[in-house]
Legacy VTK file of the C-alpha trace (Angstrom):
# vtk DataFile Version 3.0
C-alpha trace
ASCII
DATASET POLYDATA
POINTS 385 float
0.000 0.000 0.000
1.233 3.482 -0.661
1.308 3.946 3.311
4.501 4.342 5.499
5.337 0.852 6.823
4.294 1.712 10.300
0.754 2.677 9.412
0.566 -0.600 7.558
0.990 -2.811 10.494
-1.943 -1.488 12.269
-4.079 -1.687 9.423
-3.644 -4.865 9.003
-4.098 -5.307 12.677
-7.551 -3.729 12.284
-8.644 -5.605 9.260
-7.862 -8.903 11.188
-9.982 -7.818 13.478
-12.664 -6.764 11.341
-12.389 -10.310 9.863
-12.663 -12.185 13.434
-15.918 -9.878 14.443
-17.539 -9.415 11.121
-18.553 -5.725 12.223
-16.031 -3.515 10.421
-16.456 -2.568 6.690
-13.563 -0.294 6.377
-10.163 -1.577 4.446
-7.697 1.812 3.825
-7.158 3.665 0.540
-5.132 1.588 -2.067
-4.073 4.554 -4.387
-1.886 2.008 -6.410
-5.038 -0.147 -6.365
-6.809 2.840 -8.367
-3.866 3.352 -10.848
-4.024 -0.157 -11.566
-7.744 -0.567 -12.006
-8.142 2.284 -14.514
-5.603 0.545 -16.717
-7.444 -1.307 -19.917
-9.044 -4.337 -18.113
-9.825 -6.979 -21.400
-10.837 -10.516 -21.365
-9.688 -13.443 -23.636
-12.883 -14.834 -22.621
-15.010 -12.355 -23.607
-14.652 -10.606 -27.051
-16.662 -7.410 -26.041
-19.514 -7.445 -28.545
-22.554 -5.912 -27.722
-25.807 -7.346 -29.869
-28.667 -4.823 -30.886
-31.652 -6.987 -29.001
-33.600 -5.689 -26.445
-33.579 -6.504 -22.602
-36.598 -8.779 -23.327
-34.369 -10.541 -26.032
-31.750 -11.064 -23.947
-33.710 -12.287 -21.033
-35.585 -15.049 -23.033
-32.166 -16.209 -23.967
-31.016 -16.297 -20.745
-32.628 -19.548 -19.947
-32.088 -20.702 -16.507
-29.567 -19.615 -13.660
-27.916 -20.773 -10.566
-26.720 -18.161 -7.769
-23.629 -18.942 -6.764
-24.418 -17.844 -3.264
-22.560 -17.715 0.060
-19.038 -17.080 -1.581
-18.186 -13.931 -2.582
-21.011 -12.416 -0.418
-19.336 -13.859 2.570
-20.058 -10.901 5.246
-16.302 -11.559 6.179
-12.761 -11.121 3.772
-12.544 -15.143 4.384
-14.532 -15.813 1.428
-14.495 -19.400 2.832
-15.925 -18.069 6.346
-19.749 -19.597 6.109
-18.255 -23.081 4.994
-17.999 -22.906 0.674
-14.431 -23.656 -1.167
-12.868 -20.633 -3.156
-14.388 -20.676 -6.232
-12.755 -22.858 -8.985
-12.917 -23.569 -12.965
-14.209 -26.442 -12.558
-16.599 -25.857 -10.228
-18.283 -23.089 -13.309
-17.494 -25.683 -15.959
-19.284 -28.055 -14.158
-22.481 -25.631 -13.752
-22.270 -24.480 -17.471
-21.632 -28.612 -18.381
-24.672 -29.427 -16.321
-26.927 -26.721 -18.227
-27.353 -23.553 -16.757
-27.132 -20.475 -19.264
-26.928 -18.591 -16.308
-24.550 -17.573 -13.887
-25.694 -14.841 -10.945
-22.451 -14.239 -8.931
-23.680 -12.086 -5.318
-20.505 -9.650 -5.047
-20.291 -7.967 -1.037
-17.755 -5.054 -1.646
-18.103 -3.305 1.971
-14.787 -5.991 3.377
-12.566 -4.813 0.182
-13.241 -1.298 0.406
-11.577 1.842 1.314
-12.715 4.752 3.753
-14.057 8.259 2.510
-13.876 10.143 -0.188
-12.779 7.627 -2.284
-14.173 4.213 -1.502
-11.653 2.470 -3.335
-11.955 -1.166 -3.657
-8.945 -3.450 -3.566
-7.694 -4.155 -6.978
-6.829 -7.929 -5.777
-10.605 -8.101 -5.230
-11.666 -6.887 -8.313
-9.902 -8.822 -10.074
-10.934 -12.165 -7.951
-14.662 -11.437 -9.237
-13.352 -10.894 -12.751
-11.533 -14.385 -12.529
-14.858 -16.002 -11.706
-16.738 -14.071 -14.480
-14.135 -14.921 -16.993
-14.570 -18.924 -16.310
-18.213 -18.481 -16.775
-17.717 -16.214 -20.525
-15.489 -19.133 -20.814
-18.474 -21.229 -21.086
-20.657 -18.551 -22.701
-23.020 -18.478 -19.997
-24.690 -14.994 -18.766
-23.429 -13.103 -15.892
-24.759 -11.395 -13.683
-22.837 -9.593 -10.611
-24.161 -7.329 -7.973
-23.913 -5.119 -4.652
-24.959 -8.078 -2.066
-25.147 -8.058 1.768
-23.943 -4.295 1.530
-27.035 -3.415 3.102
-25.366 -2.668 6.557
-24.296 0.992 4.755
-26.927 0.486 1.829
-29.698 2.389 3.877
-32.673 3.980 2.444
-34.054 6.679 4.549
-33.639 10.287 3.816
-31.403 10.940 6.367
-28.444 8.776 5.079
-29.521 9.348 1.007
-26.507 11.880 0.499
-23.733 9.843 1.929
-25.020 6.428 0.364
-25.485 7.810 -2.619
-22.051 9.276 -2.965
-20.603 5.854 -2.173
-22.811 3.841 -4.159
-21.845 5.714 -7.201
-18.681 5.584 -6.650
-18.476 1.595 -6.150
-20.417 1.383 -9.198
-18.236 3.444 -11.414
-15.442 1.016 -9.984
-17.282 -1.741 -10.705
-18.527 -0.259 -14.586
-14.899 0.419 -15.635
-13.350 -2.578 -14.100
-15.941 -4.659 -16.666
-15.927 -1.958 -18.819
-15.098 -4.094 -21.733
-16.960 -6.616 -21.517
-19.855 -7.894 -24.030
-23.819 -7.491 -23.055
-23.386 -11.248 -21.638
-22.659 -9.479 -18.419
-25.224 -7.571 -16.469
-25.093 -5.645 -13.732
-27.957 -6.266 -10.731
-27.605 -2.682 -8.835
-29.427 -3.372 -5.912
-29.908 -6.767 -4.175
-32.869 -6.367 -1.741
-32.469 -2.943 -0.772
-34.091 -2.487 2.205
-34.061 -0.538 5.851
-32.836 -3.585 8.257
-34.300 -4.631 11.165
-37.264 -2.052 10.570
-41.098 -3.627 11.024
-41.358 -2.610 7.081
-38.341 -4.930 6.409
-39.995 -7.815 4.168
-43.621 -6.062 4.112
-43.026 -3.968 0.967
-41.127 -1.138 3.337
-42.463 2.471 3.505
-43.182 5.432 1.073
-39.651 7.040 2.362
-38.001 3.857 1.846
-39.577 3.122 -1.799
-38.717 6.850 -2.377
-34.956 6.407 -1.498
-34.099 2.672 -3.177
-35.615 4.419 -6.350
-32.809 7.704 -5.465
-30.340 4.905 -5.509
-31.561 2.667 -7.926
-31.020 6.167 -10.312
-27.275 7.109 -8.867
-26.351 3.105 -9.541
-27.486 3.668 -13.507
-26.066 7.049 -13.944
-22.600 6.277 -12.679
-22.478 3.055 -14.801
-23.911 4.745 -17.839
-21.484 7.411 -17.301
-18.671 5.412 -17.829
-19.401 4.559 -20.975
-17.637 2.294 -23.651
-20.032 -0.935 -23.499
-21.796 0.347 -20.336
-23.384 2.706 -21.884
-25.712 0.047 -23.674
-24.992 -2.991 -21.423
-28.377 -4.571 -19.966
-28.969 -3.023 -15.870
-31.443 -4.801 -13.442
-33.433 -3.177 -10.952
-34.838 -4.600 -8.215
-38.251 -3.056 -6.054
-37.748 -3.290 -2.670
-36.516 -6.106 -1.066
-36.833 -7.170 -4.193
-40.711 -7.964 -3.409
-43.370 -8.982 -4.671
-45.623 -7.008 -2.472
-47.573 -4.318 -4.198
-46.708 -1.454 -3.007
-43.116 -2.167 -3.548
-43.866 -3.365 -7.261
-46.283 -0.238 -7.976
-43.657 2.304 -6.459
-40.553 1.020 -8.474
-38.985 3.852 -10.651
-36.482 2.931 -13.594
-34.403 5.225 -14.004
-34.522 7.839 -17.092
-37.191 5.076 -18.298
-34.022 3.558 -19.440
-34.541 0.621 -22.371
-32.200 -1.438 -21.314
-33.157 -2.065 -17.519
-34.897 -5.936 -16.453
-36.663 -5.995 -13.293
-35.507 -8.263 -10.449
-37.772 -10.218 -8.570
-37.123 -12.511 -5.418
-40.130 -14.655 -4.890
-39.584 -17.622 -2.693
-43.306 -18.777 -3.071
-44.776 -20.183 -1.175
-43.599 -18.783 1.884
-44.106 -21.434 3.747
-42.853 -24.472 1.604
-39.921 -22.682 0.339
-38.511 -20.295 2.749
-40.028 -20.368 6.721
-39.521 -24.392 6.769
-42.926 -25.039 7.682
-44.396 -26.849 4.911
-42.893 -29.992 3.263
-45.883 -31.039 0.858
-46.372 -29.030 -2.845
-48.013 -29.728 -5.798
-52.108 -29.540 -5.623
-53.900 -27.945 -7.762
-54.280 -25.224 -5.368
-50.770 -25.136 -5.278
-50.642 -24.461 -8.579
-53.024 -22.197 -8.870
-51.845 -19.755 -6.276
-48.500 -20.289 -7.948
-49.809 -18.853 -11.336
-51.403 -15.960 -9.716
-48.099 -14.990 -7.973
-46.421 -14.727 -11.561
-49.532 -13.522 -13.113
-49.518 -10.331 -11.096
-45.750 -9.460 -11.655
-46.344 -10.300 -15.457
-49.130 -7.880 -15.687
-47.496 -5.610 -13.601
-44.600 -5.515 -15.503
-44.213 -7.880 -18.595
-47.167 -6.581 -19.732
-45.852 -3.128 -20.046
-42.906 -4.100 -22.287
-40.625 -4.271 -18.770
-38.646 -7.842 -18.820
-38.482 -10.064 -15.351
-35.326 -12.197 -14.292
-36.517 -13.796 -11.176
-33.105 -13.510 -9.315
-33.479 -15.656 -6.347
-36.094 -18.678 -5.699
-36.181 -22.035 -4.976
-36.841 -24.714 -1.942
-34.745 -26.022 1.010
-34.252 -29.879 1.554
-36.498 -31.278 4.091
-36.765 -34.998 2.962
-39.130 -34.602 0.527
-37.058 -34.616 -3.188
-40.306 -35.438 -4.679
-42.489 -32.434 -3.748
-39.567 -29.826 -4.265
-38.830 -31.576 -7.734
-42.763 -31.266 -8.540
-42.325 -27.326 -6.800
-39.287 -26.902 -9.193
-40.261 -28.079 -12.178
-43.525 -26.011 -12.097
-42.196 -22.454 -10.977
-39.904 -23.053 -14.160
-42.118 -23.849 -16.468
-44.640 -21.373 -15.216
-42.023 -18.716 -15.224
-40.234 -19.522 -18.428
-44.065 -19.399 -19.771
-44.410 -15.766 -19.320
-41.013 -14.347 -20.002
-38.997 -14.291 -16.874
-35.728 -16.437 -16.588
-35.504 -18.321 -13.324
-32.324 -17.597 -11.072
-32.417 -20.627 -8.484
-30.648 -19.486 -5.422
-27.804 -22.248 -4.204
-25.674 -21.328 -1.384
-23.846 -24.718 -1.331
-24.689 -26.092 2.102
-25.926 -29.301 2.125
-26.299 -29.408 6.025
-29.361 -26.901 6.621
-32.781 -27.218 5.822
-35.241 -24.447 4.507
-33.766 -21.846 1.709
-30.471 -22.595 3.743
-30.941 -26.131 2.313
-31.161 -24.959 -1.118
-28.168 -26.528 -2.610
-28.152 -28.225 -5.764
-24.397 -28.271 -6.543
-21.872 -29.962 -4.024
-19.134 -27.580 -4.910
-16.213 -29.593 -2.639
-16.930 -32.716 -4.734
-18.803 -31.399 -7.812
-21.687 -33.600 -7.806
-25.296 -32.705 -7.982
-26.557 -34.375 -5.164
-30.243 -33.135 -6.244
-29.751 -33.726 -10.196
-33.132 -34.623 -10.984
-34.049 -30.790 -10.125
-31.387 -29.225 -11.883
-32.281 -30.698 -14.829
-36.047 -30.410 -14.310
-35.395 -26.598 -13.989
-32.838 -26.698 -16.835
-35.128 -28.697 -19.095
-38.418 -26.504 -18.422
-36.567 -23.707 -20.196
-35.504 -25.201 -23.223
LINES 1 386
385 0 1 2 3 4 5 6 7 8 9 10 11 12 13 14 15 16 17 18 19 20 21 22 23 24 25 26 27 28 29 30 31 32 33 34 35 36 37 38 39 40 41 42 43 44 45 46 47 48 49 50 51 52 53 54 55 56 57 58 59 60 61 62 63 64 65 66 67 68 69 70 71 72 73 74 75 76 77 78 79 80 81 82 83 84 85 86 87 88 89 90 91 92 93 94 95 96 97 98 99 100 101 102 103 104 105 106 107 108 109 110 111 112 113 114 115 116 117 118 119 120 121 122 123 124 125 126 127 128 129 130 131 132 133 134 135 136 137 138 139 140 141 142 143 144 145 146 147 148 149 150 151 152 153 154 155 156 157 158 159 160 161 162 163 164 165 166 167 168 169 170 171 172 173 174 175 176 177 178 179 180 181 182 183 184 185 186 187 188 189 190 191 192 193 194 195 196 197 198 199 200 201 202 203 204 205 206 207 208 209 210 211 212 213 214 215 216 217 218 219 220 221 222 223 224 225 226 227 228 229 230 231 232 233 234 235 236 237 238 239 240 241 242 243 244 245 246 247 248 249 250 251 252 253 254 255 256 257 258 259 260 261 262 263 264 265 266 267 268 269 270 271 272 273 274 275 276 277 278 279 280 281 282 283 284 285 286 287 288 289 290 291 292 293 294 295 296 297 298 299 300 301 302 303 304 305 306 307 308 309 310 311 312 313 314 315 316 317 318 319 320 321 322 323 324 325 326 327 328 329 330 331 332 333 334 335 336 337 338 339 340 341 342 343 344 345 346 347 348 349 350 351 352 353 354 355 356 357 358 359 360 361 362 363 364 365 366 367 368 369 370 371 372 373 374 375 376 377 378 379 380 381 382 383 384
């Protein structure tokens, strides 16, 4: 670091400790890091070439996706800290070989990032994301990287709007020129679930201030990435409502920014509830089921498909509770219902094959790079073709 030696050791004394407590955010200023990351950043794995189709184009022939969750979104610089392996090539060529057109890579920044004014995020970091991205363009799958877990500084109420949305844009034109070059196989996801945390409003569609604000930084995230320019200026943006609900106030209060052309709406809808998410249901597949399924994508296709906006549904999907054969009949459904109207399927996998509920979710063993749950990979994978 461009520091005096002294200062160094007790910076890296801090981040340590910011590693064992997960609480701190804060690495220093890497000036060398910014030199470096303005330099021309191409790809041999990606030639750059941005298509004239529209977002709904590109969507439809995004077929299905796979989160690679609970690595580089660790809350923690260990990216191994809640229990995945670093990220290999053959863990991505394995996902690509298996199907998937999709990749959706969660990125938290807040652990690789400098203090004020600058915000600069490590180089080293940077590139560690790029590394992953490049082994999926490798396989000519989608990307899709992000601002995830962030939300501890990510906080929409008017009275932090200034400050977050001074950093935000300025981790997004990091991000933008870092992948600057890239083709329009890479999209950025601005916003994960931004939300107020720990506020009663939290998963309930939040409140007007809070719609209000996401949309404030929803707009800084697309001007600083359109304001780098190059491939950016065109490349395909999703926005999220809050939380990333479906609840509708948060779908009816969602702004795009500049009515831009080239923004897809991102949806989270573990549904149902109960089945997928709270742990509390272990049977699916009535005709009820179904039913109530359909009119969960029904209203966010009229809401937004409908009105010439495109849907990737970023995160869904079902933990393991011992029953393979109601989550495969769940899985193969909600793909085939979503790929029905429009909206590519994103199935969240953290790669934990010890918890149960969404925590359960796995699909992938990444340590031995199996598929202990094959039969819904496939089921997904197949209901898009």
């Amino acid at each position: 670091m461009n520091r005096k030696w002294i200062l160094i050791v007790l910076l890296v004394l801090c981040a340590a400790c910011a590693s064992d407590s997960g609480k701190s955010d804060e690495m220093p200023n890497d000036s060398e890091g910014q030199e470096e990351q303005e330099e021309p950043n191409e790809s041999a794995s990606d030639d750059g070439t941005m298509r004239n189709i529209s977002s709904m184009e590109l969507v439809a022939d995004m077929g299905t996706g796979l989160n690679l969750g609970n690595t580089l979104d660790v809350e923690n610089r260990d990216k191994t800290f809640w229990g995945n392996p670093i990220t290999t090539e053959a863990m991505i060529d394995a996902i690509a070989q298996r199907g998937f057109k999709t990749i959706r890579i969660p990125v938290t920044w807040r652990f690789h990032m400098g203090s004020a004014p600058d915000y600069t995020i490590e180089t080293t970091f940077l590139n560690n994301v790029k590394q992953v991205v490049d082994w999926a363009r490798e396989n000519d799958m989608y990307v899709i990287i992000n601002t995830h877990h962030d939300d501890p500084w990510i906080i929409p109420t008017f009275a932090q709007a200034d400050e977050v949305s001074n950093r935000l844009g300025k981790v997004w034109t990091q991000i933008a020129n870092h992948f600057k070059d890239y083709s329009d196989y890479l999209i950025f996801d601005t916003l994960n679930e931004p939300r107020f945390e720990g506020s009663p409003e939290e998963w309930t569609g939040g409140t007007a201030e809070g719609r209000d604000v996401v949309n404030r930084y929803h707009q800084v995230s697309v001007d600083a990435i359109r304001a780098t320019g190059g491939n950016n200026a065109t490349r395909h943006l999703m926005i999220s409502t809050y939380a990333a609900s479906t609840v509708p106030e948060a779908m009816d209060d969602l702004i795009i920014p500049n009515n831009d052309e080239r923004t897809i709406v991102s949806i989270h809808t573990y549904f149902p509830f109960q089945f997928s998410l709270e742990n509390t249901d272990t049977t699916w597949g009535t005709d009820m089921d179904k039913a109530e399924l359909d009119a969960e994508l029904d209203r966010i296709a009229a809401k937004f498909i409908a009105n010439g906006r495109p849907v990737v549904l970023g995160e869904w999907g079902s933990g393991n509770q011992n029953n393979t054969e109601d989550r495969l009949s769940h899985a193969t459904y909600y793909a085939q219902a979503a790929a029905a109207r429009g909206m590519a399927p994103i199935w969240w996998d953290m790669g934990d094959f010890s918890s149960t509920g969404v925590w359960g979710s796995a699909l992938f063993n990444r340590t031995q790079l199996s598929w202990p749950f094959g039969n819904i990979a496939d089921a997904i994978i197949d209901a898009t073709k």
